[in-house]
Structure formats: structure tokens, C-alpha cells
N, C-alpha and C positions, 0 to 999 in steps of 0.2 A: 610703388616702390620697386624700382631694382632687387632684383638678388644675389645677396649679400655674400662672398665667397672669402672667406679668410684663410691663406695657404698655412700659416701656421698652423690653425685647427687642422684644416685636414691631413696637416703631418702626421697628429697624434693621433687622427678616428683610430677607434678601437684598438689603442695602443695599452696592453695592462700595465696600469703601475701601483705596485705592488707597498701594501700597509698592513701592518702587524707582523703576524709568521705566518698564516694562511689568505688573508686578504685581499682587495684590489680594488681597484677603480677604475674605470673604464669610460671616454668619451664616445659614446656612441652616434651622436647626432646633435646638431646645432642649428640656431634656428637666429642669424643674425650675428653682428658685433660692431666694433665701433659703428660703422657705417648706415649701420640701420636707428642705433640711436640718432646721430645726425638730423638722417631724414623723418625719423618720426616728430624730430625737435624744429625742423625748418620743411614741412612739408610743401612749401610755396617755391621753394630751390630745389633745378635740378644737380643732379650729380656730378661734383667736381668744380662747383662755384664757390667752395672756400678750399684753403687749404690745411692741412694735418695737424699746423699749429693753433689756428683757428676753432679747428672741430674738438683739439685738444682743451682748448680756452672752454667752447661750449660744453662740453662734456662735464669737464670740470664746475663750471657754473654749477649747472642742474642739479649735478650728487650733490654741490655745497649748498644750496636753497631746497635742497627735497624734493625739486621735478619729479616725483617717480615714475608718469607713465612712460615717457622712451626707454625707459632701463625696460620694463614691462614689456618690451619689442622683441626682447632678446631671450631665446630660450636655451638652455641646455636640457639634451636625455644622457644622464648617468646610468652607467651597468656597476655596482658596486657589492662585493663580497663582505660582511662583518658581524662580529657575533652578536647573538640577540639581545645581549644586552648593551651594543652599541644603537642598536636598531630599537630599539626603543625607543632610547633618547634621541635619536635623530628623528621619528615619526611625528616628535613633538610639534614639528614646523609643520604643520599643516594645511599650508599652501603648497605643495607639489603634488604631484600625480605619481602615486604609485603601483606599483606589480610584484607582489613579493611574491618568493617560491610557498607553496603551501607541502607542508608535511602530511595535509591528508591523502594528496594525490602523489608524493612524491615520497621515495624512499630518505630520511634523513643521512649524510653522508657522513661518515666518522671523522669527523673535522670538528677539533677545539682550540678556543683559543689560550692559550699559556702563555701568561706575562716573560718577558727576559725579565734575569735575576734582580738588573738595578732598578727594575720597575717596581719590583713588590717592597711594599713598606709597610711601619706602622700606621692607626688613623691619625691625622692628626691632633693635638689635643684641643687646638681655636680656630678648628674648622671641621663641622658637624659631616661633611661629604667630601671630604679630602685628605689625600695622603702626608704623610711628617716626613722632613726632609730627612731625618735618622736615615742614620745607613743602616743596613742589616746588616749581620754577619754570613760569610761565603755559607757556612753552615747553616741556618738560618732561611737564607734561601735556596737551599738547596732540599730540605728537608719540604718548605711550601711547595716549590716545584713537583715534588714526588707526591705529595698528599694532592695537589690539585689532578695532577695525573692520573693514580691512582683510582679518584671520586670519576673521573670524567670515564675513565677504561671501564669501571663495571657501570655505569650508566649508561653506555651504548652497549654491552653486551646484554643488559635487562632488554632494552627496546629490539634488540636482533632476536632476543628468544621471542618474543610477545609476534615479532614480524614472522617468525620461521613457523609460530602455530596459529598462522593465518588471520590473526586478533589484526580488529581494524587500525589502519594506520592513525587516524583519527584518534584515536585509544593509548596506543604506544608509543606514541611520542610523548605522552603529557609531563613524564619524570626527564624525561632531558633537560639539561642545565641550562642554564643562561651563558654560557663560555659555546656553544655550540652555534656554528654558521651557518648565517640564512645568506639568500641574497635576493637584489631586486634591478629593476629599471624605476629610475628616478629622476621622472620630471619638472623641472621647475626655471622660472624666468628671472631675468638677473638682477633684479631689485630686488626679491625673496630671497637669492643665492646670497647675496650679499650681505642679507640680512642677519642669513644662515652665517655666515663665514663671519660675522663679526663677534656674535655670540660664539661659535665653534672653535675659532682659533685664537679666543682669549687663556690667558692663562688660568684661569679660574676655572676653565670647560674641564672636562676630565680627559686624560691624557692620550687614551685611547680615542675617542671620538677626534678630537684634538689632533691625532694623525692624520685622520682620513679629513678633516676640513685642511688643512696643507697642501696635502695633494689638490684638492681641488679646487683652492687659490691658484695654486700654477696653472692650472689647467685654464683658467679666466684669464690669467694672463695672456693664453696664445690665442682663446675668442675674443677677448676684449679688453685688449693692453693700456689703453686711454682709459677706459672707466673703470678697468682695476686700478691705475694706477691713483684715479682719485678717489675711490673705495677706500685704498689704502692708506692715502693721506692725509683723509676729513674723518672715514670712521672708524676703520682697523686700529688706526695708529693716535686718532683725537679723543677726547675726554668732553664729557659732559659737566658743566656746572650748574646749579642750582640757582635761583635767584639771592640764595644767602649767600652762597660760596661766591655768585659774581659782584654781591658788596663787599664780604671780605677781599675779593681777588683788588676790587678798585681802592679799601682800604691800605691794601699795601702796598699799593703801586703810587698810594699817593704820602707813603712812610708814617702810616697811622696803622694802630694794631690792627689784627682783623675782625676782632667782633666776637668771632668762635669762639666756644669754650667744649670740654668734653670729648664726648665721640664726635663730634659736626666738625672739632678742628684737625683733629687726628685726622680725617677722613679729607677733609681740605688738604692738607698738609701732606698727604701720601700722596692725592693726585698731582700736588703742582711738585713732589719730589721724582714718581717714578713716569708720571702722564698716563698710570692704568686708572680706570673707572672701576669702582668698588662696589 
């Protein structure tokens, strides 16, 4: 195979763009894009025996039938800044290869993260991990701001006394919060990315993660414009039906009720209103 040079990308290597208030995301290295799916997908063709619209057509195919392995051609390495408890949830994907800063070797740096004011809310009350759309009051938020401040200021000055009387770093980190920033090098290939970015920049993902999967949509975008673009067509943006929901969907497409009753129709009904998967 050829190697694969896409001027876009390398507009961006290591260009930071910047998520939350302390954050970032960085293209460090790339390993492929349209081009290489191609030829992973017609390995018997050389280079430049179809054309853009074509490779468009095939591209397209494969994500809509589930070819994975040519997406699997295609790698990105991410530099990515976020706090630990974004990094949690993000490690859940456990198909990428990573390198995080460790705090036993490394001093932790007075870095937290602090929601903006229209970010913090109630919980919600009909969803067990999510926020309610209530506004707060300017007061209200301004009072969480200063308590989470607050928590976060004498939590690093405990960990700076423990470090200034030489107590293992190992040791003196453990009371640091979850709002404190790590970072890493994050490897992974673009069928998993993908996979990442469809869970991550649903609305249901949580808001902060949900920033940093944005960012690194666009970022796929200038590696691999074609198979974002059907990423985003067939899975970011489609809906899955059930084999009930697609006799209900045939029942009303053929002006007979749907069948559903309950939560199964509610839940029908939401998808063919808004197209999110529930």
C-alpha cells in the first residue's frame, strides 16, 4: 500500500484545540484516511483506478453493511488533557492504547476543572445520571462555583503539604478530587473511534465528555472526510429498530395501528419523532 498523506491532517498535527476551561485535544499522528480504506477495501487495484466519487460510493457501502476491517486500516494518536473524571468514562472503551501521566512519578499540577455557571444544574428527576433542564438561579450558581472552588483550593494545598514533607507522591495524591487534570496519548483506529464518537457525542453521553468527542469529530473529519461523512449519516445521525419496532414501523407504513402498547410504544414513538436511539 502506498502511503497515505492527507494535507488536511497535517494542517492540524499538533494543533491544540482547546475543551472545557483547562483542556485540549491534540492530533498528534495519523496512520491512514480515506485512501487507505480504499485500498484496504480493493487491494487488487492500484492507486487512482477509481475516482473520489466512487471511493465515496465504496466507503459508504462498507460503514452501511459493517465492513469493519478497512476502517481498522486507519489509526489516529490523540494528546488529550481532562479531568479524571472525564477519563474514566472515556477508558471505558477499551480498545485504544494508552499512556496516561501517572501522579506517582509526576507532581500533580493545580489544575481543576469548574463547570461554567449554565452548566451546573439540578439532578434530573427521570434520569438516575443526568442533569434537569431547570435553570438555576445567577445566585445559586454562583454560591456552587465558590464551594466547588473552595473544596478544590484546600485539596491541593493538603497534597502540597504531604509533597513539601517529602511523603510519597504515591501517597499524596489519593485525596485529590475527581475535577483534577490528568492527561494522556490515545491511541486508537477508526472503526473504534467511531464507535467512541457515536456513544460520546449522543446526547445522552454526559456533557463534558460530550465536548471532547466534538472535538474529535472534526478532527476525523480532515483525516477521513468520506468515512466521516458516512459515520455520520448511517450511525451518529441513524437509529436502530428492534424486530418489534420494525413490525410496528411496517404496520404504519401500511395505515394499521402499530402493535405497541406501554413503554415499547412510547419508545417507538420518540425515535420515529426525534431519530435519537434511546
Amino acid at each position: 500500500m502506498a502511503h497515505c498523506i492527507v494535507p488536511e491532517a497535517e494542517a492540524i498535527l499538533d494543533k491544540e484545540f482547546k475543551v472545557l476551561d483547562k483542556g485540549f485535544v491534540r492530533l498528534v499522528d495519523y496512520l491512514g484516511g480515506d485512501a487507505r480504506i480504499v485500498q484496504a477495501a480493493r487491494v487488487s487495484y492500484g492507486e487512482g483506478t477509481k475516482t473520489v466519487r466512487e471511493d465515496g460510493a465504496l466507503i459508504d457501502y462498507l460503514l452501511r453493511h459493517q465492513h469493519t476491517s478497512p476502517f481498522e486500516q486507519v489509526t489516529l494518536t490523540f494528546h488529550a488533557k481532562m479531568p479524571i473524571f472525564v477519563a474514566r468514562q472515556w477508558v471505558r472503551h477499551r480498545t485504544a492504547r494508552i499512556n496516561e501521566i501517572s501522579g506517582r512519578y509526576s507532581i500533580m499540577q493545580n489544575e481543576f476543572y469548574i463547570p461554567e455557571a449554565e452548566d451546573i444544574a439540578f439532578q434530573s428527576r427521570d434520569n438516575k445520571q443526568g442533569r434537569s433542564t431547570e435553570a438555576l438561579s445567577p445566585a445559586l450558581q454562583k454560591e456552587i462555583t465558590e464551594e466547588l472552588t473552595s473544596q478544590q483550593e484546600a485539596a491541593y494545598q493538603s497534597y502540597q503539604k504531604l509533597i513539601d514533607k517529602n511523603i510519597a507522591r504515591e501517597l499524596a495524591r489519593i485525596n485529590l478530587p475527581l475535577s483534577t487534570y490528568t492527561e494522556w496519548y490515545w491511541q486508537i483506529d477508526l472503526h473504534n473511534l467511531f464507535h467512541f464518537l457515536h456513544l460520546r457525542c449522543d446526547p445522552h453521553a454526559q456533557m463534558e465528555i460530550r465536548a471532547y468527542a466534538e472535538v474529535m469529530l472534526d478532527i476525523c473529519r480532515k483525516v477521513a472526510p468520506l468515512a466521516t461523512k458516512s459515520f455520520e449519516q448511517h450511525q451518529k445521525g441513524g437509529v436502530r429498530f428492534s424486530e418489534a419496532e420494525m413490525q410496528a414501523l411496517r404496520n404504519v407504513l401500511a395505515g394499521k395501528d402499530s402493535g405497541l402498547t406501554g413503554k415499547a410504544l412510547e419508545r417507538f414513538e420518540e425515535k420515529i419523532k426525534t431519530g435519537k436511539q434511546l
